[in-house]
N, C-alpha and C positions, 0 to 999 in steps of 0.2 A: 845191974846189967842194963844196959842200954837196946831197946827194943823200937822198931818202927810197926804200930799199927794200922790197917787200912781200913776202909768203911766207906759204906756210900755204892756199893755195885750193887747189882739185881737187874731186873727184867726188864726192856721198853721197846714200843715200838719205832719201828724206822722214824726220824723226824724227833723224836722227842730228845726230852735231857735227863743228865745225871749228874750231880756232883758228889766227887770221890775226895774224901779225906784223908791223911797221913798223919798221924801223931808221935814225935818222937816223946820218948819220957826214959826215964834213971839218969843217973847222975851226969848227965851231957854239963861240957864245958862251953862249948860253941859249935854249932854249923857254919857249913860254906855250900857249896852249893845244892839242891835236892830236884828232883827230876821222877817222873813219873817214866815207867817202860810199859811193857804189852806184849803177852805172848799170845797167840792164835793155835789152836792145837794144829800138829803137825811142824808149824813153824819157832823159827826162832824167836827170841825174844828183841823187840826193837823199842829204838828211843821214843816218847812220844813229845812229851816237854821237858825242860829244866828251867832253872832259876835261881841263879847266886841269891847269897844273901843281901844284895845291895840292889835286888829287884830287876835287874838284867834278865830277859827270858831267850829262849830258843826253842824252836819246833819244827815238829818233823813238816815235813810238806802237807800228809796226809792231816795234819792237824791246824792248820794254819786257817784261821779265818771261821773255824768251828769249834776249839777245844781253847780256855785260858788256865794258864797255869800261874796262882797266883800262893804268898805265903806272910805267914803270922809270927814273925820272929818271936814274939812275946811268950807265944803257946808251940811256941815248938813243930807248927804244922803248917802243912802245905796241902796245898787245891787242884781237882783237876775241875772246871764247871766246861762236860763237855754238849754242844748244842749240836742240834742237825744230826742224830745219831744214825750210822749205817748199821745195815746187817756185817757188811765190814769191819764195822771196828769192834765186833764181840770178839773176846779175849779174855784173859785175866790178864791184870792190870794192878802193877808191882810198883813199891813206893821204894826210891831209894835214895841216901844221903851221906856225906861227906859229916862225920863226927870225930868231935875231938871230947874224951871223957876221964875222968879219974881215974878211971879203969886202963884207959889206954897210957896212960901218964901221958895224956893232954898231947898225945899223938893224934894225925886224925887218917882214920879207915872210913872203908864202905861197908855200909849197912845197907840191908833188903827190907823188906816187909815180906808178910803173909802172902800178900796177892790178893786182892779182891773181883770178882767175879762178872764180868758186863758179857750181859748178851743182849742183841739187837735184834727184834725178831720185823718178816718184813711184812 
């Protein structure tokens, strides 16, 4: 079974950083694109970056120039290394990816992660 796990949240003050991890693992055939999201309690859950597999990025506004999304086709995993942290951007912060797997007979769906945990204290 094909599972995305996240890693890398916890506690920091305003100004600092975090880097957040995503690992996909089971029997994956290929990825295409993976992207980090964020929900804030209360609110919805929004885009924060993505990144085909051919290294192409996108980001939200709110990310731009402070968070890079980068990834490791080899290990299956993608990065968020974000800098300049707000009280803003606490959230949980959910890893998600376009897979194609054995399972799926080499179909490709969306997969989630867990969600891992950032809060930004000021």
């Amino acid at each position: 079974q094909v599972q995305l796990v996240e890693s890398g949240g916890g506690l920091v003050q305003a100004g600092g950083s975090l880097r957040l991890s995503c690992a996909a693992s089971g029997s994956i055939y290929s990825i295409k694109d993976m992207g980090w999201y964020r929900q804030a309690p209360g609110k919805q859950r929004e885009l924060v970056a993505t990144i085909t597999s051919s290294g192409s990025t996108n980001y939200a506004a709110s990310a731009k120039g402070r968070f890079t999304i980068s990834r490791d086709n080899n290990k299956n995993t993608v990065y968020l290394q974000m800098n300049s942290l707000k009280p803003e951007d606490t959230a949980d912060y959910f890893c998600n990816a376009e897979v194609a797997s054995r399972d799926s007979n080499y179909r490709y769906f969306g997969l989630w992660g867990q969600g891992t945990l950032v809060t930004v204290s000021s």
